[in-house]
PLY file of the C-alpha trace (Angstrom):
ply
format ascii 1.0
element vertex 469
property float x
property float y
property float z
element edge 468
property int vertex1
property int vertex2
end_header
84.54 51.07 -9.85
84.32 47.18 -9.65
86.13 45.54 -12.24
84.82 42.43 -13.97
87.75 39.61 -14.01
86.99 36.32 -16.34
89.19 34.29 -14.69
87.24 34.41 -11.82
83.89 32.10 -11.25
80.50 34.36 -10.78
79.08 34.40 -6.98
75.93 33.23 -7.40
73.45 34.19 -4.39
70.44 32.64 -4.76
71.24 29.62 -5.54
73.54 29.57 -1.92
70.51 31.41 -0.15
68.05 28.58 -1.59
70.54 25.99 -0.20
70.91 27.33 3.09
67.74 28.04 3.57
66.34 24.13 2.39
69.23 23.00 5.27
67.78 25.38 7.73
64.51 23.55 7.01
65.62 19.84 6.76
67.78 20.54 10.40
64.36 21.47 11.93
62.08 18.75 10.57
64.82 16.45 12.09
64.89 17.89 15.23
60.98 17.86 15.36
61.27 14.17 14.68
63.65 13.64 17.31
61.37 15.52 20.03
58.30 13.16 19.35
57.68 10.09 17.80
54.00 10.39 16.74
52.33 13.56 15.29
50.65 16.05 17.34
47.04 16.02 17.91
45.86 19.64 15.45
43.30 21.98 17.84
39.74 21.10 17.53
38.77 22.88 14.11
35.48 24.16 12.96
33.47 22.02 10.70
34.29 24.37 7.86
38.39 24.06 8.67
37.56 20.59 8.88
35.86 20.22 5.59
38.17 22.21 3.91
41.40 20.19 5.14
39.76 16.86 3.49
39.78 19.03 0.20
43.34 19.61 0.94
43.93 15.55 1.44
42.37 14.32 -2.10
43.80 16.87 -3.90
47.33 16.27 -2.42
46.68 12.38 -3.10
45.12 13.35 -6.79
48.66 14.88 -7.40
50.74 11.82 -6.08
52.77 9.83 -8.11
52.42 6.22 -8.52
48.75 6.20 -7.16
45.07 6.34 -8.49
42.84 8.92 -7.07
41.34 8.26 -3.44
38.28 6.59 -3.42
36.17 6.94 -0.02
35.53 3.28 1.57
33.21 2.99 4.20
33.92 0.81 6.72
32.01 -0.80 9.98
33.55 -2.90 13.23
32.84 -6.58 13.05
31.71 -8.35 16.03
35.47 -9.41 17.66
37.22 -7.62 15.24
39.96 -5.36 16.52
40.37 -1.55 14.77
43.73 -2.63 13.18
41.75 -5.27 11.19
38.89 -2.67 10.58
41.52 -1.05 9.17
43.19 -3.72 7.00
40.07 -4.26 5.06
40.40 -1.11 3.14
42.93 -2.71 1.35
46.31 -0.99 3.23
49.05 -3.07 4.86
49.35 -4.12 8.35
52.18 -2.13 8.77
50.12 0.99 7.45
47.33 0.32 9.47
49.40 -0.24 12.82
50.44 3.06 12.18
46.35 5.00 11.90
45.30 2.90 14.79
48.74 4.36 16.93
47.97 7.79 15.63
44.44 7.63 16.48
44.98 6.37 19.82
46.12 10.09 20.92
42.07 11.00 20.36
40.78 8.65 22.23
40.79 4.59 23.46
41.37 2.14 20.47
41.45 -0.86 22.64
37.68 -0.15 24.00
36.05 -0.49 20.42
32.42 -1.94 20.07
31.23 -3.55 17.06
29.08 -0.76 14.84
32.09 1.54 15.00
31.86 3.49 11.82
34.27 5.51 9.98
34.57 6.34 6.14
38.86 6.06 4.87
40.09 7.87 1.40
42.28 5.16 -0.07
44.72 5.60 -2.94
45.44 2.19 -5.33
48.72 1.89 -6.65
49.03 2.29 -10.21
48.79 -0.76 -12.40
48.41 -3.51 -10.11
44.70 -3.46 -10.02
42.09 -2.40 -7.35
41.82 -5.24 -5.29
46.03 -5.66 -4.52
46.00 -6.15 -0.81
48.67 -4.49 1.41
49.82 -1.78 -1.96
47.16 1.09 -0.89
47.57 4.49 0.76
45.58 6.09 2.96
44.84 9.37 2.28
42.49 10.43 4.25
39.87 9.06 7.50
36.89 10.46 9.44
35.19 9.18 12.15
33.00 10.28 14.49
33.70 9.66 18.14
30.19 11.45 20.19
27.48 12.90 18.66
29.57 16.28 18.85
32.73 15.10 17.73
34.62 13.96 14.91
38.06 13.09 14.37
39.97 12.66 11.12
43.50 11.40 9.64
44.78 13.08 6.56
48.37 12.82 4.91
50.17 15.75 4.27
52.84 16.40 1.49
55.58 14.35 3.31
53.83 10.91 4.07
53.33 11.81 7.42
49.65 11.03 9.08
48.25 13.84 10.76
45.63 14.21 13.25
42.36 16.92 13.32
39.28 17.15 15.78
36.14 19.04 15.40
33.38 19.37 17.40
30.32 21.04 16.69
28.25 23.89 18.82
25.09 22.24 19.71
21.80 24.23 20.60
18.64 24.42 21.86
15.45 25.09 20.13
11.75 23.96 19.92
10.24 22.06 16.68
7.31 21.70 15.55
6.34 17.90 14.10
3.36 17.65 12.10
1.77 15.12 9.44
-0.72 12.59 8.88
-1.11 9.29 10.60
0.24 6.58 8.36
0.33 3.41 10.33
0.98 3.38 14.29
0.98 6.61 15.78
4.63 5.70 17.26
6.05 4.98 13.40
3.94 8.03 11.98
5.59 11.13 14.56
9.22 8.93 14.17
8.84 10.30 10.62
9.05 13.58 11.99
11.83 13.11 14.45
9.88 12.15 17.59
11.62 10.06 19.91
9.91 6.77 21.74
10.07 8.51 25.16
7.80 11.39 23.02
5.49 9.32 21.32
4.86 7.19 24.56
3.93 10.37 26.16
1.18 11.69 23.23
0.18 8.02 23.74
-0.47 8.39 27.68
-1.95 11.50 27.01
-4.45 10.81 24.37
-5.94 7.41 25.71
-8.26 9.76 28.46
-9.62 10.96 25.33
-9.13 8.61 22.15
-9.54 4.95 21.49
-6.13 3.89 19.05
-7.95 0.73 17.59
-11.57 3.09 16.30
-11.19 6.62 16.57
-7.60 7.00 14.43
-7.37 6.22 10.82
-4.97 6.77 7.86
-4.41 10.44 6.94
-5.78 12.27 10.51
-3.70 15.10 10.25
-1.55 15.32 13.95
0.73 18.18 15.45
3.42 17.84 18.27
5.76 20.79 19.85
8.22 19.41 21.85
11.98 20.93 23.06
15.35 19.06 21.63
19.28 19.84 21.23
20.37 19.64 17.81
24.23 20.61 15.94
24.91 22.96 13.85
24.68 20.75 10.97
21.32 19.81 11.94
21.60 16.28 13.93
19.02 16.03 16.82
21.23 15.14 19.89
18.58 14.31 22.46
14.74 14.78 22.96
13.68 17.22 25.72
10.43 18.44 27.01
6.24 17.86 24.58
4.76 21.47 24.69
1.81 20.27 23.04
0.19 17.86 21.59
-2.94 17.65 18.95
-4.73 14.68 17.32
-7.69 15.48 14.62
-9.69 11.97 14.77
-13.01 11.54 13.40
-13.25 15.33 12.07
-12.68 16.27 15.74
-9.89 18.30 17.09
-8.54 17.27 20.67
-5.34 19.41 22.20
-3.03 19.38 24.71
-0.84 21.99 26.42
1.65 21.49 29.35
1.91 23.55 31.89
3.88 22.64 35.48
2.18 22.72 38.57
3.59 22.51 41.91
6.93 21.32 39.93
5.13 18.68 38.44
3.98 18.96 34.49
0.38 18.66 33.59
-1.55 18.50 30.48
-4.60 21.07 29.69
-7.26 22.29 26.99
-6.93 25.54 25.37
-9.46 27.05 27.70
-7.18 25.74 30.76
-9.24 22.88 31.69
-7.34 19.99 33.03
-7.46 16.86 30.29
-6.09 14.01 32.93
-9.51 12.21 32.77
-9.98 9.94 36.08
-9.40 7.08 34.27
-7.92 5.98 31.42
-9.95 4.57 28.72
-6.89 2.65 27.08
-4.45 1.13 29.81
-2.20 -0.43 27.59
-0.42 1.09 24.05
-1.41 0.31 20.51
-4.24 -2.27 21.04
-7.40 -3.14 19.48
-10.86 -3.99 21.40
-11.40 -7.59 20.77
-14.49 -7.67 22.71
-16.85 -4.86 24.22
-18.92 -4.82 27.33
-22.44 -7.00 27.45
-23.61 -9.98 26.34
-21.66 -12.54 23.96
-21.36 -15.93 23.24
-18.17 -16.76 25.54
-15.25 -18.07 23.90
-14.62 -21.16 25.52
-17.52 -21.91 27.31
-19.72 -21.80 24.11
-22.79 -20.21 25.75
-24.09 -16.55 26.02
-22.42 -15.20 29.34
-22.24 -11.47 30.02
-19.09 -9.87 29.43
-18.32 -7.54 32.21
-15.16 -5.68 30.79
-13.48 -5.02 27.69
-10.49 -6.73 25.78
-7.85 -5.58 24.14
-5.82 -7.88 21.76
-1.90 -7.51 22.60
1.41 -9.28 22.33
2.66 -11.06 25.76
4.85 -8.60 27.81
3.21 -5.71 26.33
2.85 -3.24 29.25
-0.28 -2.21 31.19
-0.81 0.83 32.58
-2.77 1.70 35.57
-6.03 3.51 34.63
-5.97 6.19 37.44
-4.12 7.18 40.93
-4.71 4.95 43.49
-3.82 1.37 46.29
-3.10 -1.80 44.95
-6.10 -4.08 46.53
-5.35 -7.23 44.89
-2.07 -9.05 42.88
-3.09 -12.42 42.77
-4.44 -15.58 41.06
-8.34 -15.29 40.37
-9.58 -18.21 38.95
-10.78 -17.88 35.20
-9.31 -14.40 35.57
-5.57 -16.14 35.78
-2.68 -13.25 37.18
-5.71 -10.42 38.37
-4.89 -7.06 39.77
-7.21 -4.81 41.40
-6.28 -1.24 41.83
-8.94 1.01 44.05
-9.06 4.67 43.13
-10.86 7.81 44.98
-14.97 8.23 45.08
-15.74 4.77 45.03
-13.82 3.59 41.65
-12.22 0.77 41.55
-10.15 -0.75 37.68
-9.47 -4.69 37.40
-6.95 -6.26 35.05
-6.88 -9.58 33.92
-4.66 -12.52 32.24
-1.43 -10.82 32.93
1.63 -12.28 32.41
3.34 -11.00 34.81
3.45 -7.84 37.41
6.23 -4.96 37.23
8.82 -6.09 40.66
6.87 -4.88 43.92
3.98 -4.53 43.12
1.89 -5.94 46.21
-1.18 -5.33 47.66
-1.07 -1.44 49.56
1.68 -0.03 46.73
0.56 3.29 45.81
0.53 3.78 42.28
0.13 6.54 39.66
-1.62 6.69 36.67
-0.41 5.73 33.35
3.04 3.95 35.39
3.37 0.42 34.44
1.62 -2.07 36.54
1.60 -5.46 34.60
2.01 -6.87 31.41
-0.25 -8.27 28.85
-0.80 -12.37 28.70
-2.74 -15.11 28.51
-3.12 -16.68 31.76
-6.24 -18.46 33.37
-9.43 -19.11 30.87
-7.55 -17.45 27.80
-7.90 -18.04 24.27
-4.67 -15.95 23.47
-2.99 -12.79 24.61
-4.91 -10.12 25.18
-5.91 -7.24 28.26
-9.44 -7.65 30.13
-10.17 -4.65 31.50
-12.80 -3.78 34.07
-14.68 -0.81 35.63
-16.06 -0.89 39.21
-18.34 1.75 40.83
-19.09 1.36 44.05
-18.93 -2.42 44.12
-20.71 -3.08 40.54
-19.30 -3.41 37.86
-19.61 -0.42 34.66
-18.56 -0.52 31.58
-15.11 0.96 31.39
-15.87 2.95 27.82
-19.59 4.38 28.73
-19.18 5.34 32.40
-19.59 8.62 33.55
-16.08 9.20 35.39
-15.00 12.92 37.13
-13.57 15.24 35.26
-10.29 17.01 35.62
-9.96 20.56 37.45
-10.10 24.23 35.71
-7.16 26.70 36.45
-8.06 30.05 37.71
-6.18 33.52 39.04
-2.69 33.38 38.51
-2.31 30.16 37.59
-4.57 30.46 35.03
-2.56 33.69 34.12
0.71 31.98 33.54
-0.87 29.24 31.68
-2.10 31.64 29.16
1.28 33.09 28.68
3.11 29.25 28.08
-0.12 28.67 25.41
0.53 32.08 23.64
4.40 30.83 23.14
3.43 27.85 21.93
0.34 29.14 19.23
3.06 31.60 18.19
5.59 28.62 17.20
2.34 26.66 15.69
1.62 29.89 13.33
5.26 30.30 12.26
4.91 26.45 11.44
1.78 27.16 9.02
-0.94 26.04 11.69
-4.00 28.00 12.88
-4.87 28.52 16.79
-7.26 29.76 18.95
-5.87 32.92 20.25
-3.21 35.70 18.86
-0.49 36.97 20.44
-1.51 39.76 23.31
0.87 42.75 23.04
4.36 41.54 24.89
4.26 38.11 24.66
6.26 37.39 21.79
8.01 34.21 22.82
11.64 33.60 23.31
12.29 30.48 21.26
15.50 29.56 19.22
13.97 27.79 16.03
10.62 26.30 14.89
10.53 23.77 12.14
8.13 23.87 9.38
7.44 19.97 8.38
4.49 19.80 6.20
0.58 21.19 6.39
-1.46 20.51 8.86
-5.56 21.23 8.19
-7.26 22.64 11.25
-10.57 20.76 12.14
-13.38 21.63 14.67
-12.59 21.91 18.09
-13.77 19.16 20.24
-15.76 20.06 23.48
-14.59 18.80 26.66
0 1
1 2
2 3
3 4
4 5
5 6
6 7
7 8
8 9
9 10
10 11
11 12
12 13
13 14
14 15
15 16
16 17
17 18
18 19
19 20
20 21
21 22
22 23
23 24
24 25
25 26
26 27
27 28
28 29
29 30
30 31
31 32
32 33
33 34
34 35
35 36
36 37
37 38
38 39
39 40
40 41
41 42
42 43
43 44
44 45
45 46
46 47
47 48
48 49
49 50
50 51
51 52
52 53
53 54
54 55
55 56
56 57
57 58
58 59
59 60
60 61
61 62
62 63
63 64
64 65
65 66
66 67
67 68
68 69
69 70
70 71
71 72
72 73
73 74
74 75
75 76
76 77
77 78
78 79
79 80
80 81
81 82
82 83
83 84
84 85
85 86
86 87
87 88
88 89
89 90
90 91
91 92
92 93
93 94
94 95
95 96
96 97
97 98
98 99
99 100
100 101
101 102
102 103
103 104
104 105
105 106
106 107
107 108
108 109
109 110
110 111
111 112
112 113
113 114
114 115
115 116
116 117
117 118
118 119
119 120
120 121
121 122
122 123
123 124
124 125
125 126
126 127
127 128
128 129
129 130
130 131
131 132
132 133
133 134
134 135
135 136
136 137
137 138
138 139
139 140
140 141
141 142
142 143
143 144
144 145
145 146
146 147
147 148
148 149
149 150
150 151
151 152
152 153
153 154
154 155
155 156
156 157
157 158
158 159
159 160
160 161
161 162
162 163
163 164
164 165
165 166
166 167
167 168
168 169
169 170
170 171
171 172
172 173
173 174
174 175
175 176
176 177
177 178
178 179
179 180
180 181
181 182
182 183
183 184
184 185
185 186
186 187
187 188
188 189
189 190
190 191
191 192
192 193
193 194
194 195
195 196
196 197
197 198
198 199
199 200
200 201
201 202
202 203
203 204
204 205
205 206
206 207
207 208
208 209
209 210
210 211
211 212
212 213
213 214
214 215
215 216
216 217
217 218
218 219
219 220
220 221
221 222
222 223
223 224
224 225
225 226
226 227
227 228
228 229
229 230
230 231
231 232
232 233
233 234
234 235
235 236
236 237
237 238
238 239
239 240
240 241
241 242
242 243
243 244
244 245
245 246
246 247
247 248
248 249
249 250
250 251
251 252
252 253
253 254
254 255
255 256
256 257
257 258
258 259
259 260
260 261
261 262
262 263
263 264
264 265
265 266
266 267
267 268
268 269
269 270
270 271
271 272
272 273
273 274
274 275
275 276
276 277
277 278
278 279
279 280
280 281
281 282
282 283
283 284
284 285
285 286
286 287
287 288
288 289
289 290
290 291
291 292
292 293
293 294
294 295
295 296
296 297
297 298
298 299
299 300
300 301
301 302
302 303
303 304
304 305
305 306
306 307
307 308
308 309
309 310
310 311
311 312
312 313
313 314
314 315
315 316
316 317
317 318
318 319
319 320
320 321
321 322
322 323
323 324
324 325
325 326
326 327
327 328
328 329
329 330
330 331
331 332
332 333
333 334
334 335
335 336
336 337
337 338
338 339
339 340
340 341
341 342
342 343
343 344
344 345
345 346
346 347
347 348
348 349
349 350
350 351
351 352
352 353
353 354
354 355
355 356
356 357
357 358
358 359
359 360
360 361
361 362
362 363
363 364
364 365
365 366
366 367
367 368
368 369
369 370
370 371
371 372
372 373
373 374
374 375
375 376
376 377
377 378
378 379
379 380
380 381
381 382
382 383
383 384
384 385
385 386
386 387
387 388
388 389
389 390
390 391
391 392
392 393
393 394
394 395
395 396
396 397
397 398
398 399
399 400
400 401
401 402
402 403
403 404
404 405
405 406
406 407
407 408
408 409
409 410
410 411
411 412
412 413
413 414
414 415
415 416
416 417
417 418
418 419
419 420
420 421
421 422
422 423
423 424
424 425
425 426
426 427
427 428
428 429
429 430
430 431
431 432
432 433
433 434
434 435
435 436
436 437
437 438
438 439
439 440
440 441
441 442
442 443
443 444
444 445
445 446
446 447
447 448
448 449
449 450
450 451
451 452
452 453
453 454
454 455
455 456
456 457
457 458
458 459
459 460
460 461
461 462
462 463
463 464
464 465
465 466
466 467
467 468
């Protein structure tokens, strides 16, 4: 049996264990330090990890001695300001701010910064010296966002030391649908609801065969777009991909638009599968008003009734022109009264003139084949010109028509299969437009239930009469 002796001092283990075991962890953070001399870069986290490690850095930074709690300061690059000074101006020391620029540099290139660079920076104030002590802060914590995927962030940990995080988010694909009311141009109005300018240029193309921007649209026509994009988890549209469909309700008439590719080459048609790509277009250049209609007038300038053989549009200078059809460059020249003309001949006789341009787009010459709706010229005031504006004229067969009242050829009508597989793209997208809260003209057939990621609900839209084409 162990006897107890007083004379001898108690063996106390824990204690020693404690001890050894707080050497054991002091030799290893020193032989850590000695094998690099800037922290590691963490794996890429999850926005969730990420978030939650932030949480971690104010409440460690709460806790510290000395300091007031973090407050978030955001912070954007000055033209010819370097990142260190970015830095600075959150209130930390240049030594302190050497060291988050170093530290950040293992994420990506701190030298090649641009002015606009953004990134928000938790900074603890030193106690008692006031807020606005230059050089005394800490910081605690800083995000910033390097793509449109991926963030990186700085946080300090219980020892001082700065350590390094990325994220990156999934990104998917999935097909929205935007719908409102018009409330000023139709370019701000679908920006609203996250239409891009590439988009909106498109619906604008689209709908001058059939609409006239400066009459036909006023405030609160209801208007519906479909249209493909990549988006992040959280929610932030990456890019803009493919218009599905388009719909304008203008003077309590309803006019649609569905794509469907042809011969690898997208096309826009009615519900019924009737090609909408009118012959010519009745607007060849984007948001402008008609100044002056076809027939007779008292002329401007010359202060005398003269027939008007063509129709203005008011526009800026430089605001692009669009040819109204396929077709040959005939004429690029200087015409007299007419100042920069171009001619453009189309099939069956048709032939569109443009007038008072500023300038044309680089080689374009006589014999240039062009498409419709690619830009030709831009808008100007050249020759006998009062201001800036678009004169636009119709010629059939060597007379000229007016360009709003002639009777141009219509588009073609889809039949057999491709009429088929039309039917089946339309279905997809009426499915997305009832999920969305909108009416169309045909259910779902058995089967066709379409494979689509996500369709957005943004607003009401009221269904109006259909418009016969």
């Amino acid at each position: 049996m162990l006897q107890f002796d007083p004379r001898r001092a108690p063996v106390r283990l824990v204690p020693r264990l404690l001890t050894g075991a707080a050497g054991v962890f002091a030799l290893q953070l020193a032989w850590q330090s000695s094998q690099a001399s800037t922290p590691p870069v963490e794996p890429l986290l999850r926005p969730m990890d990420f978030t939650a490690m932030e949480h971690r850095a104010f409440a460690a930074a709460e806790a510290r001695t000395g300091f007031t709690a973090p407050e978030t300061v955001p912070v954007q690059l000055r033209p010819g300001e370097s990142l260190q000074q970015a830095v600075q101006r959150t209130g930390v020391g240049s030594a302190e701010a050497k060291m988050v620029v170093n530290t950040l540099s293992q994420a990506f290139d701190v030298t090649d910064v641009k002015a606009g660079l953004a990134f928000e920076a938790a900074i603890a104030a030193p106690r008692g010296r006031g807020d606005n002590v230059r050089g005394g802060a800490q910081l605690v914590a800083l995000t910033m966002r390097t793509s449109p995927i991926s963030t990186i962030a700085l946080s300090r940990t219980f020892d001082g030391a700065l350590r390094l995080r990325e994220t990156e988010e999934e990104v998917r694909e999935e097909t929205t649908v935007a719908q409102g009311e018009m409330n000023g141009s139709l370019y701000t109005s679908a920006a609203r609801l996250g239409a891009d300018a590439r988009i909106t240029g498109e619906v604008v193309k689209l709908f001058a065969h059939k609409v006239d921007f400066s009459r036909d649209l006023k405030a609160g026509d209801p208007f519906r777009l479909v249209f493909d994009r990549t988006v992040t988890e959280s929610g932030r549209v990456i890019e803009t991909g493919d218009l599905l469909y388009a719909e304008i309700n203008a003077k309590g008439k309803r006019t649609v638009f569905y794509r469907f590719d042809r011969q690898g080459r997208p096309e826009w048609f009615d519900e019924f599968g009737k090609n909408v790509k009118g012959f010519l277009l009745r607007t060849p250049v984007d948001g402008a008003r008609v100044t002056s209609g076809f027939g007779m007038r008292r002329h401007p300038i010359l202060g005398y009734s003269k027939m008007h053989q063509g129709v203005d549009f008011g526009a800026g200078t430089g605001t692009p022109v669009y040819a109204a059809g396929d077709g040959v460059v005939i004429e690029a020249k200087r015409w007299g009264g007419y100042g920069n003309w171009l001619r453009i001949r189309h099939t069956g006789g048709w032939e569109t003139g443009y007038a008072h341009l500023s300038r044309y787009t680089p080689g374009l010459k006589p014999g240039a084949t062009v498409r419709q709706g690619q830009v030709v010229a831009y808008v100007g005031s050249t020759g006998a010109s009062t201001g800036p504006h678009l004169h636009y004229e119709t010629w059939f067969k060597g007379q000229r028509v007016s360009p709003t009242g002639a009777k141009v050829p219509q588009g073609t009508v889809l039949a057999g299969a491709e009429l088929a597989a039309f039917r089946v793209q339309k279905a997809r997208v009426d499915s997305l437009l009832r999920q969305a809260g909108g009416e169309t003209d045909e259910p779902l057939k058995p089967g066709e239930t379409p494979s689509v990621q996500q369709a957005e609900l943004r607003g009401a839209v009221t269904t109006q009469d259909e418009l016969s084409l």
